[in-house]
VOBA-1610 file (N, C-alpha, C; in pm, whole numbers, padded with zeros to 5 digits, always signed):
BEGIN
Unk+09971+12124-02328Unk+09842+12163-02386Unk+09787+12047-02467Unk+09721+11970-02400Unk+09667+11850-02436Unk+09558+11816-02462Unk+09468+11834-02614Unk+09304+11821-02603Unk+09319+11737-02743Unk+09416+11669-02742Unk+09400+11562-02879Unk+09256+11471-02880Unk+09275+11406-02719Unk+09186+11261-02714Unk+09191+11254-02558Unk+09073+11153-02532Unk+09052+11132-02388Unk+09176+11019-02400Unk+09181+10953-02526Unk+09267+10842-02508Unk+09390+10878-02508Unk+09437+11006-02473Unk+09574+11056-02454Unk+09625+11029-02323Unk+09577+11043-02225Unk+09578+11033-02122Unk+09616+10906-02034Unk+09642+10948-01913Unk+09753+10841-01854Unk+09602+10774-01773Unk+09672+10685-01669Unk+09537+10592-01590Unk+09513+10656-01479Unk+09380+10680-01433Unk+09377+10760-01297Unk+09458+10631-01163Unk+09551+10779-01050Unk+09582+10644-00985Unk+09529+10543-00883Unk+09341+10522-00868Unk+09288+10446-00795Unk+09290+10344-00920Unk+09342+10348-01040Unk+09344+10203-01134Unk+09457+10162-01124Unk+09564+10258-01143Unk+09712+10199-01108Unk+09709+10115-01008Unk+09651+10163-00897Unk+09701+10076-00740Unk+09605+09993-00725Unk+09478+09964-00802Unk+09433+09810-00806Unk+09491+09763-00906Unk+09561+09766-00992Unk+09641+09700-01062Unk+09744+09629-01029Unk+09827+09683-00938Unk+09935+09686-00830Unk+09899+09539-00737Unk+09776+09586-00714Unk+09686+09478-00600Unk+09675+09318-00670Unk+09614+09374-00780Unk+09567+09238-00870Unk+09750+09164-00915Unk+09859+09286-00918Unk+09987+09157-00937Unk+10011+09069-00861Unk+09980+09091-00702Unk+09970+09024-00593Unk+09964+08865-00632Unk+10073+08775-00599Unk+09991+08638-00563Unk+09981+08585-00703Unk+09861+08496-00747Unk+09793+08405-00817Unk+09651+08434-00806Unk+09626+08395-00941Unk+09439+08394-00951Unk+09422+08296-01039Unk+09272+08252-01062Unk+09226+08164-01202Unk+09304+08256-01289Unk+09267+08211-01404Unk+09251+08275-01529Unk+09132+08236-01620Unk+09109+08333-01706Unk+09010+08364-01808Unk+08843+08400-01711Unk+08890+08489-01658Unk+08810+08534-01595Unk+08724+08452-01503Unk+08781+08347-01413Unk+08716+08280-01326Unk+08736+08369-01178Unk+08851+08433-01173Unk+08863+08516-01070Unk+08786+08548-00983Unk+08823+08597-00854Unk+08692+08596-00761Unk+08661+08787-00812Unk+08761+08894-00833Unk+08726+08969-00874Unk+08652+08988-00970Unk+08637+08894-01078Unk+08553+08920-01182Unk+08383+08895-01139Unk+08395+08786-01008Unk+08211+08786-00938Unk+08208+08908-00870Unk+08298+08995-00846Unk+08262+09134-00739Unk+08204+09225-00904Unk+08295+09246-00994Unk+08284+09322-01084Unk+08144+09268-01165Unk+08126+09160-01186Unk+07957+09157-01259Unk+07838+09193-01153Unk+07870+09149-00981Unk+07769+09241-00907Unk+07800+09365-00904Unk+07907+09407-00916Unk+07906+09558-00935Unk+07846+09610-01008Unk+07867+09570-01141Unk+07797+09621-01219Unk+07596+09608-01251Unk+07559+09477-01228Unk+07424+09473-01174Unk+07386+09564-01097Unk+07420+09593-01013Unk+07352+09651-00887Unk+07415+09828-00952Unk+07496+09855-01010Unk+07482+09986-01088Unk+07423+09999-01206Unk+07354+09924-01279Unk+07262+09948-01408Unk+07127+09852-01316Unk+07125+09836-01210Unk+06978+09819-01167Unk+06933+09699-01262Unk+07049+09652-01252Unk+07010+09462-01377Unk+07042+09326-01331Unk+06966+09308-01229Unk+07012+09158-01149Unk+07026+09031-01260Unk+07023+09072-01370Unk+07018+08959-01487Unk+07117+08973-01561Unk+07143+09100-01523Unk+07263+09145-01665Unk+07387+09075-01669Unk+07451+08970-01782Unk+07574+08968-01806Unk+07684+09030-01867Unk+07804+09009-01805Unk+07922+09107-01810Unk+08039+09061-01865Unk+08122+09099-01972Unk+08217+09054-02070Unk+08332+09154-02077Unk+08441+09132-02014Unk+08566+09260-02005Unk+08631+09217-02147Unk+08672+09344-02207Unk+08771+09328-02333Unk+08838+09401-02329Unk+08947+09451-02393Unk+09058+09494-02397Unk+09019+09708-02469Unk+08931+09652-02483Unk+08915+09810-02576Unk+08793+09809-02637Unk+08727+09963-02713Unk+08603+09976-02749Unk+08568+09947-02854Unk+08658+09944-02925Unk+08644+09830-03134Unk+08570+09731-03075Unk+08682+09627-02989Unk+08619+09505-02970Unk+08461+09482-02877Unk+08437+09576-02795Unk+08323+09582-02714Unk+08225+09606-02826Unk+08218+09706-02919Unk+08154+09712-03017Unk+08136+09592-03132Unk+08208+09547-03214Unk+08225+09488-03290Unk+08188+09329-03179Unk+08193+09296-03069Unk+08120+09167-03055Unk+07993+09158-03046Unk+07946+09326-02956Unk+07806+09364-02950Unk+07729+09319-03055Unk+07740+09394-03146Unk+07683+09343-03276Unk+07707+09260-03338Unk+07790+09193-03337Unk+07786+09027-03378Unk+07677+08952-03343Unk+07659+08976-03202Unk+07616+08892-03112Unk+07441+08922-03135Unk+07383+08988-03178Unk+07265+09027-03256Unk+07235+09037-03380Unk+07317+09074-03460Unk+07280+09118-03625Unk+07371+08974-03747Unk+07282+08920-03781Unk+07320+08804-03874Unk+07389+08872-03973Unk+07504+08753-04050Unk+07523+08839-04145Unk+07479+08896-04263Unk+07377+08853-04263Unk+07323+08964-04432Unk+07229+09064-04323Unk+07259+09099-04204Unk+07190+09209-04164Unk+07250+09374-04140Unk+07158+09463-04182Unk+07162+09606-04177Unk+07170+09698-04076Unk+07293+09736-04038Unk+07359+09796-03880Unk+07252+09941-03909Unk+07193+10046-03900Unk+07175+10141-03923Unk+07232+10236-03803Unk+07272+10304-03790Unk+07412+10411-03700Unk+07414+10503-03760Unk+07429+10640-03695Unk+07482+10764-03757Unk+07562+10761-03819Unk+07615+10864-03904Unk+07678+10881-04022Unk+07833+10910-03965Unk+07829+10941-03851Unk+07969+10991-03806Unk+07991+10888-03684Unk+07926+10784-03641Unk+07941+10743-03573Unk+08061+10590-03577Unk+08116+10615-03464Unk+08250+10516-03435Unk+08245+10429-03523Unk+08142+10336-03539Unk+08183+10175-03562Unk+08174+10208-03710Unk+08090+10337-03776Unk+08128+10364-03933Unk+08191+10384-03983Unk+08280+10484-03895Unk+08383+10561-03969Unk+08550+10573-03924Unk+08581+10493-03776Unk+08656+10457-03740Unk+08698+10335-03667Unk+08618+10248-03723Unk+08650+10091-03667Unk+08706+09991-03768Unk+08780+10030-03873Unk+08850+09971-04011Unk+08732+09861-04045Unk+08586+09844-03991Unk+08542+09765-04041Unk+08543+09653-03988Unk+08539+09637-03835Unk+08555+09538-03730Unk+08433+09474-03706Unk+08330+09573-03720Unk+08204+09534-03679Unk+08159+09439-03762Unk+08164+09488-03901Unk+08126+09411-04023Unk+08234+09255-04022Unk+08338+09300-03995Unk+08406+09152-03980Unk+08401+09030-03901Unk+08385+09090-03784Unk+08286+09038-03644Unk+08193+08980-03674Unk+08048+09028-03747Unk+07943+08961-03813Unk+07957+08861-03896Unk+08068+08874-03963Unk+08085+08823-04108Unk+08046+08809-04240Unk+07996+08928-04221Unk+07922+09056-04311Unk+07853+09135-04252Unk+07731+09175-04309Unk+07676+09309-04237Unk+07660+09416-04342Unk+07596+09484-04307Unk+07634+09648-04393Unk+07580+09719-04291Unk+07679+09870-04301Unk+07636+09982-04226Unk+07533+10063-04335Unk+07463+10100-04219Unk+07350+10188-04319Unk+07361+10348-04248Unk+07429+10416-04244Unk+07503+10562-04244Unk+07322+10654-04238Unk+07281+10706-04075Unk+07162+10768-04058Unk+07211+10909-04072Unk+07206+11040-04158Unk+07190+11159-04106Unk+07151+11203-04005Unk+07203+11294-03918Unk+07177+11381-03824Unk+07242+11477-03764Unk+07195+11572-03709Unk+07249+11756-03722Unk+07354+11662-03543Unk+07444+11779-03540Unk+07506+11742-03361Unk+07539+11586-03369Unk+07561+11476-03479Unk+07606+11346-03414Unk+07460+11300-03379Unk+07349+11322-03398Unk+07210+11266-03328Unk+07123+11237-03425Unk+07054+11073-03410Unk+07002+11060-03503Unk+06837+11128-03494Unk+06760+11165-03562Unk+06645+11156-03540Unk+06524+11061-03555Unk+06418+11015-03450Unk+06346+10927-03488Unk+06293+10858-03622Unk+06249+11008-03678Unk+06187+11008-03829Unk+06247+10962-03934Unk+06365+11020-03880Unk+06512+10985-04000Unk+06541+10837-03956Unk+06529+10789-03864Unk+06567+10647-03821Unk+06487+10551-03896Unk+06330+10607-03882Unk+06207+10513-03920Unk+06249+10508-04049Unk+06241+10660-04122Unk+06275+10608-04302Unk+06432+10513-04358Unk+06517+10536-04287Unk+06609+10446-04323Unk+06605+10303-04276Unk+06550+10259-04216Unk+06456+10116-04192Unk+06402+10082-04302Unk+06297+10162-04314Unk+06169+10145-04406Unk+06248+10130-04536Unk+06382+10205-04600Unk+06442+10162-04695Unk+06504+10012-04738Unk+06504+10001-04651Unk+06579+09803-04656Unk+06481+09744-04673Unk+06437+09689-04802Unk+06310+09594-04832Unk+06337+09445-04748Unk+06235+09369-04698Unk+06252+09232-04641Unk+06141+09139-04725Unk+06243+09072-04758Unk+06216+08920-04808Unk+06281+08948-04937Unk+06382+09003-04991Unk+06431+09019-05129Unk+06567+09002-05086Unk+06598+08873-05154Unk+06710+08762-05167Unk+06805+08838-05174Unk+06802+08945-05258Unk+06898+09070-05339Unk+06919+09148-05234Unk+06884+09184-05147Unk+06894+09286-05012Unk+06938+09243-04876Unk+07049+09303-04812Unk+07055+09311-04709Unk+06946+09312-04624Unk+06933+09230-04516Unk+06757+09214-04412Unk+06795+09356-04302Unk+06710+09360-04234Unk+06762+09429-04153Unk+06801+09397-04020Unk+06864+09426-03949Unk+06931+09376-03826Unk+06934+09435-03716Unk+06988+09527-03724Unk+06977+09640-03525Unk+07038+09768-03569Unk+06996+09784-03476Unk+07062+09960-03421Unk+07135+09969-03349Unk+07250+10060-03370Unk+07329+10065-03318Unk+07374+10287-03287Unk+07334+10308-03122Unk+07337+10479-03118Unk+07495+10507-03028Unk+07544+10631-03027Unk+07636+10619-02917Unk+07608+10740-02861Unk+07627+10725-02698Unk+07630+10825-02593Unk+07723+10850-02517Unk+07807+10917-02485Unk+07819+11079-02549Unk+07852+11039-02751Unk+07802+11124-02817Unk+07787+11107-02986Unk+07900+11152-02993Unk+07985+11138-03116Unk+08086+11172-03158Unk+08109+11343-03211Unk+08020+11381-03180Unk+07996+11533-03217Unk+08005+11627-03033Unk+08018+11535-02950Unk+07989+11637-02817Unk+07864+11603-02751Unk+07769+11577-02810Unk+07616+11599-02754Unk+07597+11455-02688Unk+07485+11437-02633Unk+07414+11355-02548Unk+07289+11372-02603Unk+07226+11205-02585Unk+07131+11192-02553Unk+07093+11190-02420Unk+06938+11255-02405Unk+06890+11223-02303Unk+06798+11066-02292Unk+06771+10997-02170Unk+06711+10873-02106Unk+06557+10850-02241Unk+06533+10974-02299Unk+06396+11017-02359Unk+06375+11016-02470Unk+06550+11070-02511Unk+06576+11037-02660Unk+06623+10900-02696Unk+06672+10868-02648Unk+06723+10686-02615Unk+06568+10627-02654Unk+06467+10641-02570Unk+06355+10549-02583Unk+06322+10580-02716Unk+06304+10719-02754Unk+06221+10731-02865Unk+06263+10665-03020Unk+06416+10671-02969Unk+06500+10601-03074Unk+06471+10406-03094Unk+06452+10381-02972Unk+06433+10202-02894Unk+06309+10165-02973Unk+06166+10276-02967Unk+06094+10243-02944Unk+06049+10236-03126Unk+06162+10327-03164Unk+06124+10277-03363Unk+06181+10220-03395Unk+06300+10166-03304Unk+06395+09983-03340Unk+06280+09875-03308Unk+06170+09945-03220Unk+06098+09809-03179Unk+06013+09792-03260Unk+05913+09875-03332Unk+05802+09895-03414Unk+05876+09819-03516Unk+06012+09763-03572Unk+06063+09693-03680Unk+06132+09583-03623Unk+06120+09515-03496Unk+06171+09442-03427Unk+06298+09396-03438Unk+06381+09515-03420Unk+06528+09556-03417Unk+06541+09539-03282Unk+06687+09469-03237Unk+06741+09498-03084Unk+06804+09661-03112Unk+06884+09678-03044Unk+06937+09817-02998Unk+07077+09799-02947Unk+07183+09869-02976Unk+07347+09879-02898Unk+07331+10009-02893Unk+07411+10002-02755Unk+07445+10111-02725Unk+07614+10120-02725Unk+07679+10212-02841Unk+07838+10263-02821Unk+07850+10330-02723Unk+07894+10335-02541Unk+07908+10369-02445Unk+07996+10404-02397Unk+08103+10449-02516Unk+08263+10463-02499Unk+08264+10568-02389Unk+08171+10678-02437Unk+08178+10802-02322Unk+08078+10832-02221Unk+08007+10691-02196Unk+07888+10678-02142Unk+07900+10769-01981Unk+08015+10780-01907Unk+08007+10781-01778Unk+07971+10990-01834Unk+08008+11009-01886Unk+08011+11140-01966Unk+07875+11200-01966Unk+07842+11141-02032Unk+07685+11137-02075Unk+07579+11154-01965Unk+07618+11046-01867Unk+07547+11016-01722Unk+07542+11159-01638Unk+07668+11229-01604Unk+07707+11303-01546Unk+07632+11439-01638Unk+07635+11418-01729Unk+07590+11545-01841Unk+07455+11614-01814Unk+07375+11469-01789Unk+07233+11445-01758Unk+07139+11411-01660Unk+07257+11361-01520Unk+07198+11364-01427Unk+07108+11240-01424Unk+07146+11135-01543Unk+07033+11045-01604Unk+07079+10897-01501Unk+07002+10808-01438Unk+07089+10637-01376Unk+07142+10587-01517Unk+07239+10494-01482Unk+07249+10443-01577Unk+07190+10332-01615Unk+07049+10310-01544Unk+06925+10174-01597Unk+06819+10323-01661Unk+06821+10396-01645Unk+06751+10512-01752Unk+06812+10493-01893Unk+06924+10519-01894Unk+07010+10567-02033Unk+07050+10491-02064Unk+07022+10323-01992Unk+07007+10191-02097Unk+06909+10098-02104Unk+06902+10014-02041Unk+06812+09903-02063Unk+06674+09976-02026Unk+06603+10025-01930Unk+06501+10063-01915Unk+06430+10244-02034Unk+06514+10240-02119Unk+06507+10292-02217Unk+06483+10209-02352Unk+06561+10066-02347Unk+06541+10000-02385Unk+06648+09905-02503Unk+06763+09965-02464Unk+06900+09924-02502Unk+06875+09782-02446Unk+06972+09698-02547Unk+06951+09576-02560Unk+07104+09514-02461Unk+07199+09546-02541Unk+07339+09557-02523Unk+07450+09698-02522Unk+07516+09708-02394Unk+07610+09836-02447Unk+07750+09764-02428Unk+07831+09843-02439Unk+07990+09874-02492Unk+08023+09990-02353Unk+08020+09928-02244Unk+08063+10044-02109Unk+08216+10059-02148Unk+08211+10185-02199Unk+08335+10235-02173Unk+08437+10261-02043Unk+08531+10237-02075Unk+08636+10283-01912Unk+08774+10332-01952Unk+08844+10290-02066Unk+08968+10354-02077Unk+08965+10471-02149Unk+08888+10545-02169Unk+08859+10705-02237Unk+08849+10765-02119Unk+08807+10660-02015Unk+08829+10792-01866Unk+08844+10738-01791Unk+09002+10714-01790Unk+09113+10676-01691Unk+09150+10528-01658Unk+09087+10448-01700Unk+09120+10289-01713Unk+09281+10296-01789Unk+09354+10175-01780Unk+09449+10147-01868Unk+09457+10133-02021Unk+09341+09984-02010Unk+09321+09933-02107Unk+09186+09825-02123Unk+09040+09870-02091Unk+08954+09785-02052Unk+08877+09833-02072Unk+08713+09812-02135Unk+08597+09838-02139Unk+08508+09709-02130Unk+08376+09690-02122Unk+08289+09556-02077Unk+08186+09589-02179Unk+08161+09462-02195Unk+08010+09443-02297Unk+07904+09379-02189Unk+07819+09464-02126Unk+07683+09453-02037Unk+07592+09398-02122Unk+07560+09296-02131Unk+07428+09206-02175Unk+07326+09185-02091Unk+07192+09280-02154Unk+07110+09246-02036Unk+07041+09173-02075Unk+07010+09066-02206Unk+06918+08953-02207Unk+07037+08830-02194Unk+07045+08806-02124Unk+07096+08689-02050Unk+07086+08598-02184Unk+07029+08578-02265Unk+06982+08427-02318Unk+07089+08421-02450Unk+07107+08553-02461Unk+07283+08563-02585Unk+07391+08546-02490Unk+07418+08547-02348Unk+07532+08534-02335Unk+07603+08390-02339Unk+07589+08302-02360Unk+07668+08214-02428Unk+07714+08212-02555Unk+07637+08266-02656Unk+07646+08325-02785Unk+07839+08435-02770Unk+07782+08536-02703Unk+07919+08589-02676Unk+07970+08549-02586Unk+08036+08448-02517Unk+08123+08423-02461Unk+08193+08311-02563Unk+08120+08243-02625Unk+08164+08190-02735Unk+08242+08259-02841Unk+08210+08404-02874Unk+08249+08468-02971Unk+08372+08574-02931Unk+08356+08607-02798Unk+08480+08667-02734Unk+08609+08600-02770Unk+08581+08449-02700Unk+08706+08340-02726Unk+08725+08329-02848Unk+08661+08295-02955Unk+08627+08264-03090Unk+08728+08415-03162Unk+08749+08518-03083Unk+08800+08615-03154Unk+08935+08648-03104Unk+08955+08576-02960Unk+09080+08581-02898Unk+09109+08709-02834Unk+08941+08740-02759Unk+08973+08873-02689Unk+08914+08804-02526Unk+08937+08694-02492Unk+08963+08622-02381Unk+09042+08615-02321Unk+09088+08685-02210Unk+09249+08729-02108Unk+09287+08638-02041Unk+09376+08548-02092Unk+09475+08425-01999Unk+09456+08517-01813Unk+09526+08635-01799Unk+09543+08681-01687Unk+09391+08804-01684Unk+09279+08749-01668Unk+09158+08857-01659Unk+09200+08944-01579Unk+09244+08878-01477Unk+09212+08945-01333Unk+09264+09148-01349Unk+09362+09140-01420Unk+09383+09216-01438Unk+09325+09365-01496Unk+09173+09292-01581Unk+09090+09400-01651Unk+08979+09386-01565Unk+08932+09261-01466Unk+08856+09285-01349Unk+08930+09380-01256Unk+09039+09402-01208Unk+09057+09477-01111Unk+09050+09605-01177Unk+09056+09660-01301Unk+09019+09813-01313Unk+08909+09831-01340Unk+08807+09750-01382Unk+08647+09761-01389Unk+08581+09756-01246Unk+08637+09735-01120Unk+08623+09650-01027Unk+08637+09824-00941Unk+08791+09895-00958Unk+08831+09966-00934Unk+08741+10168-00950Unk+08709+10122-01104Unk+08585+10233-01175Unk+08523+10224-01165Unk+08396+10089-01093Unk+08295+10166-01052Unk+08279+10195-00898Unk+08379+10133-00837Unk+08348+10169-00691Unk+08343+10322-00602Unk+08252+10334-00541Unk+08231+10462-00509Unk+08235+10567-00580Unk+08150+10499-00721Unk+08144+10617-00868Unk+08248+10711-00880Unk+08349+10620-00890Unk+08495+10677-00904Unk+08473+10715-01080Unk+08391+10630-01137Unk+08417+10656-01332Unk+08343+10763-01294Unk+08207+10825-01223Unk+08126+10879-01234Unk+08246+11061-01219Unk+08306+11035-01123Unk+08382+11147-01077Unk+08497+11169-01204Unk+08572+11096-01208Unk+08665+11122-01364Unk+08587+11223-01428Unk+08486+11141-01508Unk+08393+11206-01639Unk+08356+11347-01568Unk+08325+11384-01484Unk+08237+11493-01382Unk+08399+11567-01465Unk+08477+11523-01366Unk+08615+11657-01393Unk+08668+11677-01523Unk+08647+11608-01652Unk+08678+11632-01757Unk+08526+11692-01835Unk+08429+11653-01830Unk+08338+11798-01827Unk+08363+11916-01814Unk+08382+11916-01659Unk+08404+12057-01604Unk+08517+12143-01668Unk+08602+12091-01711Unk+08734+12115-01816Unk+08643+12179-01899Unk+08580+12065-01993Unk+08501+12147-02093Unk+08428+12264-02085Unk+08353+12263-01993Unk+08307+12386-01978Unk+08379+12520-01983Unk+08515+12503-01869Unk+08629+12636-01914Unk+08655+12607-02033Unk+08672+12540-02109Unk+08754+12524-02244Unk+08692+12602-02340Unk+08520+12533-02340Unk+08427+12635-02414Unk+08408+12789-02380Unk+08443+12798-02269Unk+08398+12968-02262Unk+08565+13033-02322Unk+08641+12986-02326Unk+08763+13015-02363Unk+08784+13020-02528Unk+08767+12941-02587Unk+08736+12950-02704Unk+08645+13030-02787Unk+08535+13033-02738Unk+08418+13122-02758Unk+08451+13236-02773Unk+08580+13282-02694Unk+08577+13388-02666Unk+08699+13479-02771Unk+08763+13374-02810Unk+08859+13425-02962Unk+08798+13467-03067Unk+08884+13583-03123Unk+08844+13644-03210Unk+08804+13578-03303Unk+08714+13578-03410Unk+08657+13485-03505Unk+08611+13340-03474Unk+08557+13308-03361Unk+08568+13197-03334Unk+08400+13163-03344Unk+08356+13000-03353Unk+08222+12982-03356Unk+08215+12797-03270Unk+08086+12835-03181Unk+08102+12690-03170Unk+08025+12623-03240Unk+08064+12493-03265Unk+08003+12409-03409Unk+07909+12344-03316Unk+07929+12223-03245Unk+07834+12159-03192Unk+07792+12242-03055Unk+07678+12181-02989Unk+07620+12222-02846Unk+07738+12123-02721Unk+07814+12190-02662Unk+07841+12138-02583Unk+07840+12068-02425Unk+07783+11975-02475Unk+07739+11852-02347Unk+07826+11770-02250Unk+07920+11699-02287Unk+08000+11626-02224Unk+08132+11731-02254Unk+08273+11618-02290Unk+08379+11634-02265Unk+08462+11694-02400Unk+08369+11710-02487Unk+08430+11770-02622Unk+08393+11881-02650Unk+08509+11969-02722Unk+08444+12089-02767Unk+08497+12139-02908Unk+08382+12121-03015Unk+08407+12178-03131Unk+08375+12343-03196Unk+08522+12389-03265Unk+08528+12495-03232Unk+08536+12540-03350Unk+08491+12630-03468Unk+08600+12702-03572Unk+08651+12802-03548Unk+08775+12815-03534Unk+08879+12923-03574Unk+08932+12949-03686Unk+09001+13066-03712Unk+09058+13107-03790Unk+09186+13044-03854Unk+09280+12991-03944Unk+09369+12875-03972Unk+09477+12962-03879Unk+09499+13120-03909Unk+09626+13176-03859Unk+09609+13084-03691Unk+09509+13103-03632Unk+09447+13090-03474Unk+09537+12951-03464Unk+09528+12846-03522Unk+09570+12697-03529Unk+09713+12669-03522Unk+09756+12762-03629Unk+09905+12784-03633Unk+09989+12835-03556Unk+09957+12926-03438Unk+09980+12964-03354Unk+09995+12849-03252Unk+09856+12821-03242Unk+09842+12734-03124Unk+09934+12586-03141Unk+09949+12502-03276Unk+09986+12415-03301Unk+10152+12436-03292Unk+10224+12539-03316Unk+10313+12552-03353Unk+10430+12626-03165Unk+10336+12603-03105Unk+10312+12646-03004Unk+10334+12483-02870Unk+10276+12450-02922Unk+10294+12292-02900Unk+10150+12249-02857Unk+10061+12303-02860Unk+09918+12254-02835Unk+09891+12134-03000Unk+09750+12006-02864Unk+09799+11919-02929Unk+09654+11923-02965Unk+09548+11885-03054Unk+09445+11896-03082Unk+09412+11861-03252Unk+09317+11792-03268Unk+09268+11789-03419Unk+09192+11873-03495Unk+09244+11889-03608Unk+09144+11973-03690Unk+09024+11848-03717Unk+08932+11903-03753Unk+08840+11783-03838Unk+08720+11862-03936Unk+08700+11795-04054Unk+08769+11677-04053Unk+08894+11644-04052Unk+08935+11519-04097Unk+09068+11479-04071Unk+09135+11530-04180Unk+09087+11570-04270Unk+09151+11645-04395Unk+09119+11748-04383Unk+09134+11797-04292Unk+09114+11982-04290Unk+09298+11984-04268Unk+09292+12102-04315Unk+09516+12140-04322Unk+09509+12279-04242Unk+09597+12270-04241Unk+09705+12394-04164Unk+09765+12514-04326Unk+09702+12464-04406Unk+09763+12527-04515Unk+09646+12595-04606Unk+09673+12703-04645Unk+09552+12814-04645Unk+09557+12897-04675Unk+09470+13026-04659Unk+09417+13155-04651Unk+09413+13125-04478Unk+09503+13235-04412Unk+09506+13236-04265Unk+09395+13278-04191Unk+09243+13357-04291Unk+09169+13412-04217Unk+09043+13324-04244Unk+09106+13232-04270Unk+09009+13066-04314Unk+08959+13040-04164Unk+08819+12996-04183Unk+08779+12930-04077Unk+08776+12764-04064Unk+08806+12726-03966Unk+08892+12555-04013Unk+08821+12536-03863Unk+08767+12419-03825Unk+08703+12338-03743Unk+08803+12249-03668Unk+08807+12213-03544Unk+08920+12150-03446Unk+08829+12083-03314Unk+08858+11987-03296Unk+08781+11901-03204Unk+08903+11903-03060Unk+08842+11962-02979Unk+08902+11999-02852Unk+08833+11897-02739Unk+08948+11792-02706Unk+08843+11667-02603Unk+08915+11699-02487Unk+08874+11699-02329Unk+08939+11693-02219Unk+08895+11591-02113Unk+09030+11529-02051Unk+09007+11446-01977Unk+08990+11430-01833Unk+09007+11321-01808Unk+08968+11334-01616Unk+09109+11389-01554Unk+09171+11431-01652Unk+09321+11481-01530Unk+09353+11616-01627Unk+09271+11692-01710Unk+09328+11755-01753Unk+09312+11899-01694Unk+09398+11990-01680Unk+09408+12085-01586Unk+09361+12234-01625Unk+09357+12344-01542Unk+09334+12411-01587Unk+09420+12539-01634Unk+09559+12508-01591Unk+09664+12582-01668Unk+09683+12576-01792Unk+09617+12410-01826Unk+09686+12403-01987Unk+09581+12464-02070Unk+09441+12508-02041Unk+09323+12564-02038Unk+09397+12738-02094Unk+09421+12774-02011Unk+09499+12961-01972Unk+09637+12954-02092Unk+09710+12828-02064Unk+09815+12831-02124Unk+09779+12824-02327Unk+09630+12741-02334Unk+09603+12745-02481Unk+09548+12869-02550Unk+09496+12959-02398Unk+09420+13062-02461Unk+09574+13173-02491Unk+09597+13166-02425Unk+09734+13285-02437Unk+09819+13286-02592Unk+09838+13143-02621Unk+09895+13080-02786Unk+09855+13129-02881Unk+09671+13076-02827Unk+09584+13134-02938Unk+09599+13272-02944Unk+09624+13342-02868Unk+09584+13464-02904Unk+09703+13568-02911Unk+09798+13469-02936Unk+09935+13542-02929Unk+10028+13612-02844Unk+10005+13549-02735Unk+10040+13634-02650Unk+10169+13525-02513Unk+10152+13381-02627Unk+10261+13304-02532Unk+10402+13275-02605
//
């Protein structure tokens, strides 16, 4: 009973066995590989960006945290949701990456920022006062850390009040293939032609090993970050290895299918939950997460039971008034099944 994290999860096996492939033999290194020219047309010709450059790293801190390097100076002002990744769980990578920075923490209901709320926290950072942080970019993520999605519409509207202050735009894309599938949206909708500057394509939250890419679609920074990749020592002696699972995920929208089946999880998960006594759902559920409050007794059961899952916040306890309602973030992945689904409801409800 497994709904800790997508990052719990093992590698789907069309990544294993190009992995397998890529031990084969000899290649360049540092990404001269001939797989790494299949994997940047791959990826062009799937975000509809014959310009776009492509940067494999090891994980989504670092896809993030170069992103924004690679745009926001350092006395500049990240503005990001309040719950969002690079604020509240990146020890501060982003800001170190820059070599300063400040996060500027946006309110919003579901993980989503709102336009209005975007414009006034802009409008708060005075420019030209020595004493102040300037301002620098935006930074949104899709799927949000709350469950929800933006749509291709909300993306622009968000772009289009980074532009009115001539802010670039990142996109955190950890759960992007999520999002896509959620919405039915291309993925040159729900980035650059929305008006995302740079994203953070996620791949090991759904089913990669160990690999995500930083997609640059103004060409004219990528020397900037390729400089700063190396400069940080997230440059792979043996690439070939994070080309063959980027190489591997998008072919024949294999990421597209993962994310599809850990959705669909969600969906049983939510009607399952919903359906316990005292139970409420917190966020709207869109992608692959589902936030739930139950009752503390409900948790204890289930936890004690061996189901694996977070309360959140992260300081919410197991220790209580049992008819406490306590909040738990339920994530499912591209392999997660639907016994362990039947098998969590039965715990919960006392009956395993």
């Amino acid at each position: 009973m497994e709904f800790a994290s997508d990052n719990t999860s093992g590698a789907a096996p069309q990544i294993m066995q190009a992995l397998m492939r890529a031990n084969e033999g000899f290649a360049p290194a540092y990404g001269r590989e001939q797989a790494m020219e299949r994997v940047r047309a791959l990826v062009r010709e799937t975000f509809e960006a014959p310009r776009a450059e492509v940067f494999l790293v090891a994980n989504g801190t670092t896809a993030n945290a170069l992103s924004i390097a690679t745009f926001c100076p350092p006395w500049g002002a990240i503005f990001c949701h309040e719950q969002a990744h690079v604020q509240v769980d990146e020890c501060g990578a982003p800001e170190f990456f820059v070599s300063g920075g400040k996060m500027v923490p946006v309110p919003g209901a579901h993980g989503k920022i709102d336009p209005d709320d975007l414009a006034r926290a802009i409008a708060t950072v005075p420019q030209g006062d020595v004493h102040s942080v300037q301002r620098g970019m935006v930074t949104l993520t899709n799927a949000t850390e709350a469950g929800t999605v933006y749509s291709p519409d909300e993306i622009a509207a968000l772009c289009e009040v980074a532009r009115g202050f001539c802010l670039p735009v990142h996109m955190d894309g950890a759960r992007l293939a999520n999002a896509l599938v959620a919405t039915g949206a291309s993925p040159a909708d729900m980035t650059w032609r929305a008006g995302i500057d740079i994203l953070s394509l996620g791949a090991t939250k759904n089913g990669c090993l160990a690999v995500d890419a930083v997609v640059l679609f103004d060409p004219e920074k990528a020397w900037e970050l390729e400089l700063r990749r190396k400069r940080a020592g997230h440059l792979f002696s043996k690439h070939r290895f994070l080309s063959a699972q980027i190489e591997a995920y998008l072919t024949d929208d294999l990421w597209l299918d993962l994310a599809r089946a850990a959705n669909d999880r969600a969906v049983a998960l939510e009607g399952v939950l919903a359906a316990l006594p005292g139970a409420r759902i917190v966020h709207p559920r869109q992608a692959n997460m589902v936030f739930a409050s139950l009752p503390r007794a409900t948790h204890r059961r289930a936890m004690s039971a061996g189901a694996h899952y977070y309360l959140w916040p992260h300081w919410a306890s197991l220790e209580g008034p049992s008819d406490e309602a306590v909040t738990a973030r339920f994530v499912c992945s591209w392999n997660t099944n639907d016994a362990d689904i039947v098998a969590l409801e039965r715990v919960m409800r006392g009956q395993g």
